[in-house]
PDB file as gemmi writes it, atoms N, CA and C in Angstrom:
CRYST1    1.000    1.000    1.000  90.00  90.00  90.00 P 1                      
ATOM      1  N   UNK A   1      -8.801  18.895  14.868  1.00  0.00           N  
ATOM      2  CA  UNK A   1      -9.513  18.610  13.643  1.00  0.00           C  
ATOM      3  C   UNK A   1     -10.932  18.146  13.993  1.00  0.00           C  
ATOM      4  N   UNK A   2     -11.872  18.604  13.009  1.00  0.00           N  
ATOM      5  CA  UNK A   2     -13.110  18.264  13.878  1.00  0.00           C  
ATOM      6  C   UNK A   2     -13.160  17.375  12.752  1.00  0.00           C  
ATOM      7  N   UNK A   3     -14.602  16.462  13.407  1.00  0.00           N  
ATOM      8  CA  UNK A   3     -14.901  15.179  12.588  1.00  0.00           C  
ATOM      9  C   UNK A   3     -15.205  15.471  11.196  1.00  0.00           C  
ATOM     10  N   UNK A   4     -16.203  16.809  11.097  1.00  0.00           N  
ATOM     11  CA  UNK A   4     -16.276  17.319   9.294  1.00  0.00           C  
ATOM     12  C   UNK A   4     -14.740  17.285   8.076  1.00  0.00           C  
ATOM     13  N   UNK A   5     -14.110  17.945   9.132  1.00  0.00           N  
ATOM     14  CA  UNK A   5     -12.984  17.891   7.981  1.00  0.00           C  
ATOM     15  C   UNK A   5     -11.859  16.303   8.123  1.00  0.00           C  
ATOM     16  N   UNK A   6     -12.301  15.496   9.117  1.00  0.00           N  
ATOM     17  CA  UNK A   6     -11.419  14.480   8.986  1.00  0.00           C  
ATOM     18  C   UNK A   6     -12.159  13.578   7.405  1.00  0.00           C  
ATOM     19  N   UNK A   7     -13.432  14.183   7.601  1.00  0.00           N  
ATOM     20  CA  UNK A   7     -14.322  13.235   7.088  1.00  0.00           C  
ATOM     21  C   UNK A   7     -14.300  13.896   5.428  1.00  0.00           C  
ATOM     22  N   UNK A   8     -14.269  14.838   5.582  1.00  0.00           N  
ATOM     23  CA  UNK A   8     -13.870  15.800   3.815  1.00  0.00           C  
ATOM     24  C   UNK A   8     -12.463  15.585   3.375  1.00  0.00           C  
ATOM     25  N   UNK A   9     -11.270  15.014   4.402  1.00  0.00           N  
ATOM     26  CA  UNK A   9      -9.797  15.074   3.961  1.00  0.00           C  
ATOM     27  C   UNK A   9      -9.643  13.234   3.623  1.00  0.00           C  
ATOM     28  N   UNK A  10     -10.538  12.530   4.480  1.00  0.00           N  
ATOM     29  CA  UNK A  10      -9.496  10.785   4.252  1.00  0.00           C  
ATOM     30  C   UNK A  10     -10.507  10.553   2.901  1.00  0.00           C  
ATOM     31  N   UNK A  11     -10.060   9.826   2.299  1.00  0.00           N  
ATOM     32  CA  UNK A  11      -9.641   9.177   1.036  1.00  0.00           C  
ATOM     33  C   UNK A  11     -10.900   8.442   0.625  1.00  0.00           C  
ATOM     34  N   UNK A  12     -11.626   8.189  -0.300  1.00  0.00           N  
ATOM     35  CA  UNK A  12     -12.428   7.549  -0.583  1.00  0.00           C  
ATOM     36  C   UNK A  12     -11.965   5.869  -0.493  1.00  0.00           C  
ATOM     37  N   UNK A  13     -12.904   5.075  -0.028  1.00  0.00           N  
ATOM     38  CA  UNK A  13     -12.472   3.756   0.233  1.00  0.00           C  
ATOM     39  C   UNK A  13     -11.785   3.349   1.156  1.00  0.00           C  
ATOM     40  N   UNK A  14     -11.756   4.353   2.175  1.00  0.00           N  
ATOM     41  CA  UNK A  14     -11.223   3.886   3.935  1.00  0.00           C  
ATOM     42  C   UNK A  14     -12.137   3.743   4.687  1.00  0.00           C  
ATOM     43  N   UNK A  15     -12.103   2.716   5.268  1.00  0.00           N  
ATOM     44  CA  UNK A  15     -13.253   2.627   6.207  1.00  0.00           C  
ATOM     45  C   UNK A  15     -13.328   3.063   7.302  1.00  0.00           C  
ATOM     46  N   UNK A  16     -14.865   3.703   7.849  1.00  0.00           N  
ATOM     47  CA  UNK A  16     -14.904   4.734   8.374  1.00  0.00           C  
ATOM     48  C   UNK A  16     -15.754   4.530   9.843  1.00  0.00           C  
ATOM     49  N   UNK A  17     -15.880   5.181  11.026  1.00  0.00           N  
ATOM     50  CA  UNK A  17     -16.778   4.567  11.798  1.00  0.00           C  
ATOM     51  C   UNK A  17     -17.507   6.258  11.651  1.00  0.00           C  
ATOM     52  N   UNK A  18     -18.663   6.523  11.848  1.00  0.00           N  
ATOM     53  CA  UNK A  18     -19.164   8.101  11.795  1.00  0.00           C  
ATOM     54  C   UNK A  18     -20.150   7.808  12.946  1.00  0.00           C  
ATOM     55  N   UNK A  19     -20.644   8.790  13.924  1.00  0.00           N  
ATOM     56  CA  UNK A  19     -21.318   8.646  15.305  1.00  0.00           C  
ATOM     57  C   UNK A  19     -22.010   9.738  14.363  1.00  0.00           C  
ATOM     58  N   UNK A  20     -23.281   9.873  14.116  1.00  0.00           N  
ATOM     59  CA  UNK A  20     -24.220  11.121  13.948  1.00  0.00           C  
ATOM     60  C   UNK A  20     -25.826  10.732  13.923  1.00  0.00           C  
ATOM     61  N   UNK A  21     -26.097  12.301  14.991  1.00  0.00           N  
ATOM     62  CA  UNK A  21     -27.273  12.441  16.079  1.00  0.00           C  
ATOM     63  C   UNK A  21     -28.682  12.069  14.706  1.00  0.00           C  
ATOM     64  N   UNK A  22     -29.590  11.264  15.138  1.00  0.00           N  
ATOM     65  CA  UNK A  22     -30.683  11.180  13.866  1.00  0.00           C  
ATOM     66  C   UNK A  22     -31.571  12.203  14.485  1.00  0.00           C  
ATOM     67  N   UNK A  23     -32.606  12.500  13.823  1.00  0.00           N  
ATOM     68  CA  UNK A  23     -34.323  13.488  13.789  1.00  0.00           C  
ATOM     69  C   UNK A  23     -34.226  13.491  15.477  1.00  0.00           C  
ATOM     70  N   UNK A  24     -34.489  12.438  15.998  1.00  0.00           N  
ATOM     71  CA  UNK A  24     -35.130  12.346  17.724  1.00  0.00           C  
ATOM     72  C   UNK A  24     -33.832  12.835  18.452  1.00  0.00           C  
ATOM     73  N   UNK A  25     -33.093  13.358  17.966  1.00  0.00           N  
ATOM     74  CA  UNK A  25     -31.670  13.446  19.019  1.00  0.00           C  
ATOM     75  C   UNK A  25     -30.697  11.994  20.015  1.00  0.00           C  
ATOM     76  N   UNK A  26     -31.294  10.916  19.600  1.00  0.00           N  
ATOM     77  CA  UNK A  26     -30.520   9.416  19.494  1.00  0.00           C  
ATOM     78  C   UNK A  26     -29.030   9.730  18.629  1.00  0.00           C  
ATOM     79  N   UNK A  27     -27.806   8.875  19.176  1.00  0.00           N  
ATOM     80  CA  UNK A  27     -26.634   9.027  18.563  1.00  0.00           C  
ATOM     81  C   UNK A  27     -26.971   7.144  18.381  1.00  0.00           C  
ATOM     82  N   UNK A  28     -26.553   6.998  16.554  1.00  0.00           N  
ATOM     83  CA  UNK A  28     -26.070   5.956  16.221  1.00  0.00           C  
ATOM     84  C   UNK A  28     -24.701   5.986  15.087  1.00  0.00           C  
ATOM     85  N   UNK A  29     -24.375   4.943  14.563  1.00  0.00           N  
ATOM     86  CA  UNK A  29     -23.393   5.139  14.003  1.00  0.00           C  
ATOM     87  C   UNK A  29     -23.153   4.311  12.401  1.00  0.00           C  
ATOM     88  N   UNK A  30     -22.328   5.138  11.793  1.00  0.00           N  
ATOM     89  CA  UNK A  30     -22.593   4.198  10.171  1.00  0.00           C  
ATOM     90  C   UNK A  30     -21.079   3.542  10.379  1.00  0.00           C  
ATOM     91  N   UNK A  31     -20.512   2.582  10.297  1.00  0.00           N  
ATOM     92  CA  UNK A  31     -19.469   1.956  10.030  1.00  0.00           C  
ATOM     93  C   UNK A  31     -19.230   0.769   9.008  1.00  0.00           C  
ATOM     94  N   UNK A  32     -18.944   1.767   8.110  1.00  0.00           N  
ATOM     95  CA  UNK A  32     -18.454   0.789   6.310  1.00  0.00           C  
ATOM     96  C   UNK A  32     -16.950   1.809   5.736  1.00  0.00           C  
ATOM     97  N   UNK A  33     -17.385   1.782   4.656  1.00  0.00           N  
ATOM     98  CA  UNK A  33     -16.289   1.872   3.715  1.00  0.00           C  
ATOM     99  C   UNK A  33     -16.961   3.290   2.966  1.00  0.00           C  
ATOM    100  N   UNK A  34     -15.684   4.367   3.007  1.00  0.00           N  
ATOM    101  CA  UNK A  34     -16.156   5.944   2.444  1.00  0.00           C  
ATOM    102  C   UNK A  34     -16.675   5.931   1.001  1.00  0.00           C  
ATOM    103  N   UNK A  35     -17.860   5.477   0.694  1.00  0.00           N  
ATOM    104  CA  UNK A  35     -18.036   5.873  -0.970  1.00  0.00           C  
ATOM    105  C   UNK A  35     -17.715   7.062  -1.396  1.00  0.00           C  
ATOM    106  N   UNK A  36     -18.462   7.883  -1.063  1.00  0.00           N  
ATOM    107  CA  UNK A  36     -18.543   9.400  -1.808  1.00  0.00           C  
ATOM    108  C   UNK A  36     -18.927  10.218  -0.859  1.00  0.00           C  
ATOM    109  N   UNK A  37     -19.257  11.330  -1.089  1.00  0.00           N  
ATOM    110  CA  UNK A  37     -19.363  12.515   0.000  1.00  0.00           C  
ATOM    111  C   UNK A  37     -19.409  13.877  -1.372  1.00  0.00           C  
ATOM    112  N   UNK A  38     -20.345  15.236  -0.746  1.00  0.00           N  
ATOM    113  CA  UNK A  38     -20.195  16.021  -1.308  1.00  0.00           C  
ATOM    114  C   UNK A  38     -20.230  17.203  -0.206  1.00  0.00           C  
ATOM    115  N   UNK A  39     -20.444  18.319  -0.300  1.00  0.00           N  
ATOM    116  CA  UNK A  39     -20.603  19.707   0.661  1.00  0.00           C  
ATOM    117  C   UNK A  39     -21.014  19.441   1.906  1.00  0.00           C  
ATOM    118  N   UNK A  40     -22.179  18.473   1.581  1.00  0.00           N  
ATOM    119  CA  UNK A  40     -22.904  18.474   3.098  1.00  0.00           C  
ATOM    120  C   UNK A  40     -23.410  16.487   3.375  1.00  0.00           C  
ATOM    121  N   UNK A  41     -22.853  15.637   2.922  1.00  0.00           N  
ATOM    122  CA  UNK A  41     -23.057  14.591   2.874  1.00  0.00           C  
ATOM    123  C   UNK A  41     -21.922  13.740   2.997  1.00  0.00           C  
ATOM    124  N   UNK A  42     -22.369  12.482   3.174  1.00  0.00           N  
ATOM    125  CA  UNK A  42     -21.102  11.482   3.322  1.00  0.00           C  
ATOM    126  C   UNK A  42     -21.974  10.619   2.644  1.00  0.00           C  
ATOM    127  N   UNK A  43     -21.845   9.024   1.894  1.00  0.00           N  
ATOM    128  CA  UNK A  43     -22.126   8.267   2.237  1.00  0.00           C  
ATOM    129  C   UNK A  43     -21.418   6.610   2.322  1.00  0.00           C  
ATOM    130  N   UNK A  44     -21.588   5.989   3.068  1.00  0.00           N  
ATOM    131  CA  UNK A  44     -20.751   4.900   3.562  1.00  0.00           C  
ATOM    132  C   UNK A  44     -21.606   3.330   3.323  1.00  0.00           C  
ATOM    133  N   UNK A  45     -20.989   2.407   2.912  1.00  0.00           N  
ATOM    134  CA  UNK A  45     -21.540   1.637   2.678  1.00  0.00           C  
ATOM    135  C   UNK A  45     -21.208   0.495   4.045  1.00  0.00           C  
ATOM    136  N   UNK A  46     -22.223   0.438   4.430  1.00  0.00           N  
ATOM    137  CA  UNK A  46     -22.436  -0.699   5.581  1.00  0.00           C  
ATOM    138  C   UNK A  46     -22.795  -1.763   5.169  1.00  0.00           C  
ATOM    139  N   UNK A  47     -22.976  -2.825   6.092  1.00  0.00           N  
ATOM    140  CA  UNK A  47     -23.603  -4.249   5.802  1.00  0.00           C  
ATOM    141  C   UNK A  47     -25.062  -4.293   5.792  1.00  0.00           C  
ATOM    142  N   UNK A  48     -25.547  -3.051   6.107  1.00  0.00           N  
ATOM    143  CA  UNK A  48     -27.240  -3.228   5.681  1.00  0.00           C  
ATOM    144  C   UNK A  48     -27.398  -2.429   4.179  1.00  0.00           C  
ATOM    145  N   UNK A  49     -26.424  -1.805   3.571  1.00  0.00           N  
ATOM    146  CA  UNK A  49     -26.242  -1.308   2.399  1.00  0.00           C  
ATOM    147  C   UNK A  49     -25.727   0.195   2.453  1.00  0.00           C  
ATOM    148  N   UNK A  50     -26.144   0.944   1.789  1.00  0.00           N  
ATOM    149  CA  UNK A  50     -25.548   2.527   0.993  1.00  0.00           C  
ATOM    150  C   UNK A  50     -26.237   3.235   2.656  1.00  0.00           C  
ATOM    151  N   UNK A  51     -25.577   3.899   2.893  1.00  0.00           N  
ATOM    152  CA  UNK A  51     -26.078   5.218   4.031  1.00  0.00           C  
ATOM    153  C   UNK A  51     -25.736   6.396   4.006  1.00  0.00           C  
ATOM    154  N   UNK A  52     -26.327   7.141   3.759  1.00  0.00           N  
ATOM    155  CA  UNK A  52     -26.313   8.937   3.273  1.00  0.00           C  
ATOM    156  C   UNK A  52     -26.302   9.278   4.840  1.00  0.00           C  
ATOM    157  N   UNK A  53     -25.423  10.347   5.268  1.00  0.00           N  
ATOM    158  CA  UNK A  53     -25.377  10.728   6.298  1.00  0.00           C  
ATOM    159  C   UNK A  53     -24.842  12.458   6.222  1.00  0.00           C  
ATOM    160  N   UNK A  54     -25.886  13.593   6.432  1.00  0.00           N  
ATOM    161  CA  UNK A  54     -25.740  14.897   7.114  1.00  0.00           C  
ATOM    162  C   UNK A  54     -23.885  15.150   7.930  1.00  0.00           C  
ATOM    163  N   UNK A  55     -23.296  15.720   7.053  1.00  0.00           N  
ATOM    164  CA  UNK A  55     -21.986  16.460   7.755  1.00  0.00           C  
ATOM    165  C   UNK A  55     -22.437  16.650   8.760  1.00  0.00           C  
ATOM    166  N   UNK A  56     -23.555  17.918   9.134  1.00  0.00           N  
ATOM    167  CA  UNK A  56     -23.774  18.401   9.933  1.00  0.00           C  
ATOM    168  C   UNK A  56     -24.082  17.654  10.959  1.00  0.00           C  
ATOM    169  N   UNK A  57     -24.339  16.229  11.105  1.00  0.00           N  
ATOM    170  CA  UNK A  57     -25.381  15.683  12.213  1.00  0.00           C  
ATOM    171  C   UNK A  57     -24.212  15.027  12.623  1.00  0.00           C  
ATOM    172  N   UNK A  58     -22.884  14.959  12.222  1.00  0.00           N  
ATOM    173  CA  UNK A  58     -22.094  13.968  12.526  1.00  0.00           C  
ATOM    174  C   UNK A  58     -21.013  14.581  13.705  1.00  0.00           C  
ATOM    175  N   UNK A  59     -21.039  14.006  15.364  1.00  0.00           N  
ATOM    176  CA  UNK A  59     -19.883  14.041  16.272  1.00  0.00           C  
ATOM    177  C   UNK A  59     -19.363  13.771  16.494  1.00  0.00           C  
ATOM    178  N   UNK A  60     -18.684  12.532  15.494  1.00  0.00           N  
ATOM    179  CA  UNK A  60     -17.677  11.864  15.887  1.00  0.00           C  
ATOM    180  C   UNK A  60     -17.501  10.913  14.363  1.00  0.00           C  
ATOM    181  N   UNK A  61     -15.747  11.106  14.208  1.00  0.00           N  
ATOM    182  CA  UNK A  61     -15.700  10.138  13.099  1.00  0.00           C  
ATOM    183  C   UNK A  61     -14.008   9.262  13.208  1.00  0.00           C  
ATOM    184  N   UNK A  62     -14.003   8.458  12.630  1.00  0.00           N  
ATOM    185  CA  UNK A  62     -12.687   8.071  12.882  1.00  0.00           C  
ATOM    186  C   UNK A  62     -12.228   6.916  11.525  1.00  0.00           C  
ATOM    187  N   UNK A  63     -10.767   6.517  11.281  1.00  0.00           N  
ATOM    188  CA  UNK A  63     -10.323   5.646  10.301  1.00  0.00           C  
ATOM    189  C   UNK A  63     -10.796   4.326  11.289  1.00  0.00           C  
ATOM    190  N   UNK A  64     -11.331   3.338  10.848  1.00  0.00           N  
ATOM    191  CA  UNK A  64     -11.240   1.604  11.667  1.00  0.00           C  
ATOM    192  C   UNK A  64     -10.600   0.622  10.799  1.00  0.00           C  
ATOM    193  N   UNK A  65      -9.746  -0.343  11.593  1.00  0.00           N  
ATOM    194  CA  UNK A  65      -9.040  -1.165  10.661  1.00  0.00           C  
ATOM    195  C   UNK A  65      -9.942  -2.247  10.058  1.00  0.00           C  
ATOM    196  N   UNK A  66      -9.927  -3.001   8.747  1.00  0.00           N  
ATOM    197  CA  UNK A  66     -10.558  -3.837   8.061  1.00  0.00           C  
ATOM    198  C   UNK A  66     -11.185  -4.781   9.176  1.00  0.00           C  
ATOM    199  N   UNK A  67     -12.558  -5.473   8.758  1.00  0.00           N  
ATOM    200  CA  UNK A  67     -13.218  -6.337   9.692  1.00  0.00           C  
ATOM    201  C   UNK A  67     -12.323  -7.586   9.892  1.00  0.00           C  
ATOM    202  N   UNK A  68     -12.458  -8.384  10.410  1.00  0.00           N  
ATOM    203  CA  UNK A  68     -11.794  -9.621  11.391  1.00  0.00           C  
ATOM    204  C   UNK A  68     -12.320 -10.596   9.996  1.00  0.00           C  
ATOM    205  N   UNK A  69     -11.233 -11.647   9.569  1.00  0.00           N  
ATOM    206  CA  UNK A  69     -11.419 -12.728   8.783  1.00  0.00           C  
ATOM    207  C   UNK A  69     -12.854 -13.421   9.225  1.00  0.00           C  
ATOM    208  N   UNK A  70     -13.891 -14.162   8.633  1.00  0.00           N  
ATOM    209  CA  UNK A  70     -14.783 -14.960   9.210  1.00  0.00           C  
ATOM    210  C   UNK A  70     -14.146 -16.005   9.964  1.00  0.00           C  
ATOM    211  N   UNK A  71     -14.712 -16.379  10.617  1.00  0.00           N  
ATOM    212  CA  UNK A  71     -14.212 -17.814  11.427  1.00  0.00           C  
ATOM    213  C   UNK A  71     -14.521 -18.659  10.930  1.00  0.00           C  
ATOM    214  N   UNK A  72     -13.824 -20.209  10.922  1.00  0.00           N  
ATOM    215  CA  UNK A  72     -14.038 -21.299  10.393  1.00  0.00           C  
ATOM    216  C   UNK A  72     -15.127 -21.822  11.037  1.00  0.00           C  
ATOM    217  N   UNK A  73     -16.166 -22.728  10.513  1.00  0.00           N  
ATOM    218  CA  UNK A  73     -17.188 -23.060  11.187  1.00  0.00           C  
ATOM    219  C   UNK A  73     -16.535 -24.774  11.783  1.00  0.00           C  
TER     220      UNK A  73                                                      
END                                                                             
């Protein structure tokens, strides 16, 4: 299964880690929660906010389990 169709088949509202190449050919990665997605888009909401991300640019994607409780201070 390649990462496009894992990423067109899981479920809206699973959180997602996505590895995809930007403009300069650098690999970074969006890791939030699947909002929406259409033909050629994903986008995932991270902790810096909403991120639109290119199917096409994406090599790697995967399900990640919910973040770690905060710690008590």
């Amino acid at each position: 299964m390649t990462p496009q169709e894992l990423l067109r088949g899981i479920p809206l509202g699973t959180r997602i880690v996505a590895r995809h190449l930007l403009d300069d050919g650098r690999a970074t990665d969006a890791l939030g929660w699947l909002r929406s997605r259409d033909a050629d888009h994903i986008v995932v909401e991270t902790r810096r906010g909403l991120e639109t991300v290119a199917l096409a640019a994406v090599i790697a994607a995967k399900e990640v389990p919910p973040p770690p409780a905060p710690r008590p201070r």
